[in-house]
C-alpha positions in Angstrom: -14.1 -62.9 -49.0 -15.7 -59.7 -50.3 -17.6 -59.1 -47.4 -14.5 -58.4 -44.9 -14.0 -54.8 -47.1 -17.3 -53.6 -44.9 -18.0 -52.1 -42.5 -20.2 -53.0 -40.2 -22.8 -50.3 -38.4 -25.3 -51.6 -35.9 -28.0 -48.7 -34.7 -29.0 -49.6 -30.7 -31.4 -48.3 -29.1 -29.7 -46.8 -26.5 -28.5 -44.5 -28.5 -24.9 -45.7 -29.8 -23.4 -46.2 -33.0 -21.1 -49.3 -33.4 -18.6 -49.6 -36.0 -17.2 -53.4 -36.5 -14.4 -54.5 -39.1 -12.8 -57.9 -39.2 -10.1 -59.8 -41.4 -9.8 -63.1 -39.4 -6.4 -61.4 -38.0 -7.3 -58.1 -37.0 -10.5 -56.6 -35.5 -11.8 -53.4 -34.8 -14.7 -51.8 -32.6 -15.5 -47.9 -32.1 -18.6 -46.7 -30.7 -20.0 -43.2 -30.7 -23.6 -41.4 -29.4 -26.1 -40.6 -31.6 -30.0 -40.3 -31.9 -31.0 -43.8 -33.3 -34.8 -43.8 -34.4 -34.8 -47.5 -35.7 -32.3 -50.2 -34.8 -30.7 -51.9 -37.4 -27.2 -53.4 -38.7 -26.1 -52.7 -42.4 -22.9 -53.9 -44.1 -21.0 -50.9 -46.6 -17.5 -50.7 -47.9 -15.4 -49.5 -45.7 -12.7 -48.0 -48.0 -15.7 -45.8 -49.5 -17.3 -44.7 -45.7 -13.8 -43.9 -45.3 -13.5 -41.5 -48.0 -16.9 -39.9 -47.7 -16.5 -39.4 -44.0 -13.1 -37.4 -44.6 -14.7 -35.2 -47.0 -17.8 -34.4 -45.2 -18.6 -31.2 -43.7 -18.7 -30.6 -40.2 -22.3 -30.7 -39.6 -25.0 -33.8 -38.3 -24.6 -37.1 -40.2 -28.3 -38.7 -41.4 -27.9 -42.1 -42.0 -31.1 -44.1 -43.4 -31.3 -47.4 -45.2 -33.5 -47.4 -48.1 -34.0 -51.1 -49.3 -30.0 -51.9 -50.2 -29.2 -49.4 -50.5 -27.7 -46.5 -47.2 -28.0 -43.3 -47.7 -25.6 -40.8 -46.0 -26.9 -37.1 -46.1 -24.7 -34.1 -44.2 -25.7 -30.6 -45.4 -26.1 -30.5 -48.9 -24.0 -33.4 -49.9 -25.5 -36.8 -50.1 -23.8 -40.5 -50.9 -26.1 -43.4 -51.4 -23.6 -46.6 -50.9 -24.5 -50.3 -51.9 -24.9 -52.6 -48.9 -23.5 -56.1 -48.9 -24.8 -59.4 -46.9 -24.6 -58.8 -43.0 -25.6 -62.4 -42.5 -22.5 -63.7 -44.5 -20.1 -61.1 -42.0 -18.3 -63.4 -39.3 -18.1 -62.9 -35.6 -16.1 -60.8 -34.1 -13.5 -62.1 -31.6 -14.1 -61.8 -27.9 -11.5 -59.5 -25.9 -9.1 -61.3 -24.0 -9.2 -61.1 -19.9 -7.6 -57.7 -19.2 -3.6 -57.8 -18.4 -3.0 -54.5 -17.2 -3.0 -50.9 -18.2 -0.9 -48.1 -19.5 -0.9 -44.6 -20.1 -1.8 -43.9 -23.8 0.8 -41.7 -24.6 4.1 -42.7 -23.6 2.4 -46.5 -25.5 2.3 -44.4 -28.5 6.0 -42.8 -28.5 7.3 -46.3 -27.1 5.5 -48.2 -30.4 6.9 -45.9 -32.5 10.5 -45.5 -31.2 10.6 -49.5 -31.6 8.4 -50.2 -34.4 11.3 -48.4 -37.2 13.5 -51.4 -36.5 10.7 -54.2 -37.2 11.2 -55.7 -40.6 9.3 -55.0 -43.6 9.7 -58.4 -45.5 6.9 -60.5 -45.3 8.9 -63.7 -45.8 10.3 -63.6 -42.6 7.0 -62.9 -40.4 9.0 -63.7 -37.1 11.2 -60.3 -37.6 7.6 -58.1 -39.0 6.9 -58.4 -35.2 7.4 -56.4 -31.8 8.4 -58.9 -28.9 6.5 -57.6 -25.7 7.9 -58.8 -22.9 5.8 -58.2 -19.5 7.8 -59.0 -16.0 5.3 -56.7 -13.2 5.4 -53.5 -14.0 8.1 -53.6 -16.2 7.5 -54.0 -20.0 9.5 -53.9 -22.8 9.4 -53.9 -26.5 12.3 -55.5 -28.7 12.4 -55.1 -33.1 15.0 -56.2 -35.2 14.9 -56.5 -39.2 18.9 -58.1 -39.0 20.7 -54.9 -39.4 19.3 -52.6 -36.6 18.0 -53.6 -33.2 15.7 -51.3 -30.9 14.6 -52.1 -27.3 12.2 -49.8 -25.5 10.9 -50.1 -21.9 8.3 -48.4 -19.9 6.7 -49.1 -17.1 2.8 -49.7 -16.5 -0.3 -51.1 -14.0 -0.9 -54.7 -14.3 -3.4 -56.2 -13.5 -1.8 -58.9 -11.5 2.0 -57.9 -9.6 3.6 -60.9 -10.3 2.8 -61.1 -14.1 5.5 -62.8 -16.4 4.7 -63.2 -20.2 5.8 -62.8 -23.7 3.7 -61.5 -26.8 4.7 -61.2 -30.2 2.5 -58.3 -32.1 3.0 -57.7 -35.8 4.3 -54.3 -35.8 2.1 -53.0 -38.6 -0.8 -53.7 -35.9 1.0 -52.4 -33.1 1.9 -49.1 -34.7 -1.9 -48.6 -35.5 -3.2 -49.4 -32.5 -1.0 -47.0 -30.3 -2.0 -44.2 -33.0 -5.5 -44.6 -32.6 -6.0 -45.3 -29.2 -3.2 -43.5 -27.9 -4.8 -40.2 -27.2 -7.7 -41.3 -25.7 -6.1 -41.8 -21.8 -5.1 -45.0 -20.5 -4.7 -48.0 -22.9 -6.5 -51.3 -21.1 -3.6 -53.9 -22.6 -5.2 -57.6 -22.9 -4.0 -60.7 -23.6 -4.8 -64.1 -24.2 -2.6 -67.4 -24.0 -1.9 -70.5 -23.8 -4.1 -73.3 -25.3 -6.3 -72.0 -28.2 -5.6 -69.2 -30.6 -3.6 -66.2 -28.9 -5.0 -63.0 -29.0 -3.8 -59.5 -27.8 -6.3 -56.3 -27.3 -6.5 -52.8 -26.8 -9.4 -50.8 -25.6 -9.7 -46.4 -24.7 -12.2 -44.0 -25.4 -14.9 -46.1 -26.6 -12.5 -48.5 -29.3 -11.4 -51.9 -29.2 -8.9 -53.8 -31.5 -7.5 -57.0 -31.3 -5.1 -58.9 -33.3 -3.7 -62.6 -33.5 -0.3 -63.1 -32.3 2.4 -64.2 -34.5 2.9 -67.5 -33.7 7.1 -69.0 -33.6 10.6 -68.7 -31.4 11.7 -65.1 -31.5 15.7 -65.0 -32.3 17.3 -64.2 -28.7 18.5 -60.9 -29.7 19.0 -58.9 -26.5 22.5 -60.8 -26.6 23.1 -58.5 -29.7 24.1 -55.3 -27.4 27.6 -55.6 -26.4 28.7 -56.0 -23.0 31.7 -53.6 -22.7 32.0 -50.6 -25.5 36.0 -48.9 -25.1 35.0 -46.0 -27.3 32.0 -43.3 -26.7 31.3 -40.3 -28.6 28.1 -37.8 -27.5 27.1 -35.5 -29.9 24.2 -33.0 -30.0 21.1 -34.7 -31.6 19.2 -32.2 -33.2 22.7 -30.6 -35.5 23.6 -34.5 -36.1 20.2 -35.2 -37.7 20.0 -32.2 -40.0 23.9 -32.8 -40.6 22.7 -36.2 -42.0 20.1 -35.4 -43.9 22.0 -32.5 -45.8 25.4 -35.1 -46.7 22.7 -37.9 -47.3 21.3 -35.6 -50.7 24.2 -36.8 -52.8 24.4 -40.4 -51.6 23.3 -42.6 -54.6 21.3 -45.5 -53.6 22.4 -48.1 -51.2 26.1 -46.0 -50.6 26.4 -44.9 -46.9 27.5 -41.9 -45.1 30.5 -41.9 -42.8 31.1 -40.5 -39.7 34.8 -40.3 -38.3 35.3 -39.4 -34.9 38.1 -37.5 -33.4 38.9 -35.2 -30.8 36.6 -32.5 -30.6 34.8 -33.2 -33.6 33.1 -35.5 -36.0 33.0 -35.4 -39.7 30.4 -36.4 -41.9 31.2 -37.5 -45.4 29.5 -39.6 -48.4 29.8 -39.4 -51.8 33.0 -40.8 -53.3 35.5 -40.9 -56.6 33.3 -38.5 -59.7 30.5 -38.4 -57.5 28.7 -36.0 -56.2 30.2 -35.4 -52.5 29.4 -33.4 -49.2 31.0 -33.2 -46.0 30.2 -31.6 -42.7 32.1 -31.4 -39.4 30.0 -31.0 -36.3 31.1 -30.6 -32.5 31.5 -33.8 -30.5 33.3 -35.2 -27.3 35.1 -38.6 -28.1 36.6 -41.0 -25.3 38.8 -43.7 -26.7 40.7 -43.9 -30.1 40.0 -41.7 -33.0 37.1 -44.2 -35.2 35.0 -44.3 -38.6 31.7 -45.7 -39.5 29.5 -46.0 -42.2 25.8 -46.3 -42.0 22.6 -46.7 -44.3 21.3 -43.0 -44.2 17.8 -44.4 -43.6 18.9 -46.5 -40.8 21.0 -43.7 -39.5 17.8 -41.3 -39.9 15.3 -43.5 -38.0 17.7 -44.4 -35.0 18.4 -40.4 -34.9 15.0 -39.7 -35.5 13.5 -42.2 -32.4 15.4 -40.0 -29.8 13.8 -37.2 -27.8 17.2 -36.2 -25.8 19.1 -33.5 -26.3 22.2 -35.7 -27.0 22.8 -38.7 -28.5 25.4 -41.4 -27.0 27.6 -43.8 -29.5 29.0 -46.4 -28.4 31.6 -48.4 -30.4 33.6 -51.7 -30.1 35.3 -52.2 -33.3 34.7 -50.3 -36.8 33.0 -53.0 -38.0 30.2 -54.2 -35.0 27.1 -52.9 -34.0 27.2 -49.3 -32.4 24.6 -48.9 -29.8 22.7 -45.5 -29.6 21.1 -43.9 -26.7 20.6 -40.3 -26.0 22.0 -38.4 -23.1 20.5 -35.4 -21.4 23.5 -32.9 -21.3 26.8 -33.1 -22.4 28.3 -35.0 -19.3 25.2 -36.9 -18.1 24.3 -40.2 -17.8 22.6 -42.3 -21.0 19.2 -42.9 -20.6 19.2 -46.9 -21.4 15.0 -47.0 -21.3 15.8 -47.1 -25.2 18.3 -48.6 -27.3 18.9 -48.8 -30.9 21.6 -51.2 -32.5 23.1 -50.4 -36.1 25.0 -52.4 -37.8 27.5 -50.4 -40.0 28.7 -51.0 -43.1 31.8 -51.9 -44.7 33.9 -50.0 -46.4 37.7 -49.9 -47.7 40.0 -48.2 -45.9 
């Protein structure tokens, strides 16, 4: 349906702005002020509003409808842009009841600390999806794509104590929902259940999305992180990421880095036989038996990357199982468990 490129911009006459887009599984809603001398409701493409309003200068915005056609003046530039049928445009969706609230920011780094987990292959829509799971003022967000796992939880005002419910929120949706809203304040969190079609929305600072919820049985994957871990290693975060990304320039696709543990220190290598081939040994504290493990550098990268502590927590089982990262606030703290990130290594001969 051509018609759900537009953009939709309704004139009041109190003096706001609306603009309304719509794909039958997302919507969007952002008002701002202006001087409105005629009410009215035109229908543009929004890819090309887009554009122009990026390159425009930073000076008042005219904009005039003149038969079908708008014209946008600011300064010296002009754009005249075709319109398209407002009557054939559907209905927006109504916003759920509201569900609770949360601060903007700490929504925003909590998305995004999850969200590099969620899976990317549209064939399996279940896994493309952020579980939200809402007990009181507890909430937390689960992503796995089958190879890395990441659980973040925060804690926010609901709008009833005793709430208890489940959402699952495509993660492409998520992610631009926190970025947008985010730093406007608080984030008004709603959601709608139950009989009917499930919705979830989002409202700060004037804007509104909502999106559909993806609808099936998310796999039970909190079972994933292991109960008891015999071997720990805590390294600095910061020298451990660039460490990474420099030994990660000569691995060739799909070949992994590898990280061996021992006393005092842990070495990163990758590259292998003619290759290319780096190594670097950083300073790390190591509780248990002396261990190796290879990773995806991208996975390795994103977990890495998704932690804001000054050190970062390994914990291991068995060469071969999932190690479960969390960061650590000094060298012989506690690990902060409010996030979690799961790799799966891989294999590799001995």
């Amino acid at each position: 349906m051509p018609v759900l490129a537009g953009v939709r911009i309704e004139a009041d006459a109190t003096g706001v702005i609306q603009l309304s887009s719509f794909d039958y599984e997302v919507s969007a809603r952002s008002q701002i002020p202006a001087d409105v001398s005629e009410p009215g409701t035109v229908l543009v493409s929004g890819r090309l509003l887009a554009e122009i309003s990026r390159a425009l200068p930073d000076k008042p915005v005219d904009v005039t409808l003149d038969g079908t056609k708008v014209v946008v003046t600011c300064g010296a530039s002009r754009f005249t842009l075709l319109t398209m049928p407002v009557e054939d445009y559907p209905n927006l969706p109504v916003m759920p009841p509201v569900t609770g609230t949360v601060d903007g920011d700490a929504l925003t780094h909590a998305v995004a600390q999850v969200s590099v987990a969620a899976s990317r292959d549209d064939t399996l829509p279940l896994l493309t999806g952020v579980r939200v799971e809402i007990e009181g003022e507890k909430v937390t967000l689960l992503a796995t794509d089958r190879y890395r796992l990441a659980l973040r939880e925060l804690t926010w005002h609901p709008a009833a104590p005793d709430i208890s419910t489940v959402a699952l929120v495509r993660a492409r949706t998520l992610n631009d929902a926190a970025k947008s809203l985010g730093s406007a304040g608080a984030v008004t969190v709603s959601l709608s259940t139950g009989a009917g079609v499930d919705l979830i929305g989002f409202e700060a600072g004037g804007r509104q999305s909502t999106s559909l919820l993806v609808d099936g049985d998310y796999p039970p994957v909190r079972r994933l992180f292991p109960d008891e871990t015999p071997i720990h290693a805590v390294v600095a975060t910061s020298p451990l990421v660039e460490a990474a990304k420099r030994v990660a320039l000569v691995a060739e696709r799909n070949t992994p880095i590898r990280l061996t543990f021992s006393q005092g220190q842990v070495v990163l290598d990758a590259g292998q036989g003619d290759d290319a081939q780096a190594s670097e040994a950083l300073e790390a504290t190591l509780e248990g038996d002396d261990i190796s493990v290879a990773f995806n550098p991208q996975f390795l990268a994103d977990g890495l990357g998704a932690l804001d502590t000054p050190f970062v927590r390994m914990s291991f089982t068995h060469p071969n199982k999932p190690v479960e990262f969390t960061g650590q606030g000094s060298l012989e703290g506690e690990d902060d468990k409010t996030y979690r990130y799961l790799l799966v290594p891989i294999r590799f001969a001995s």
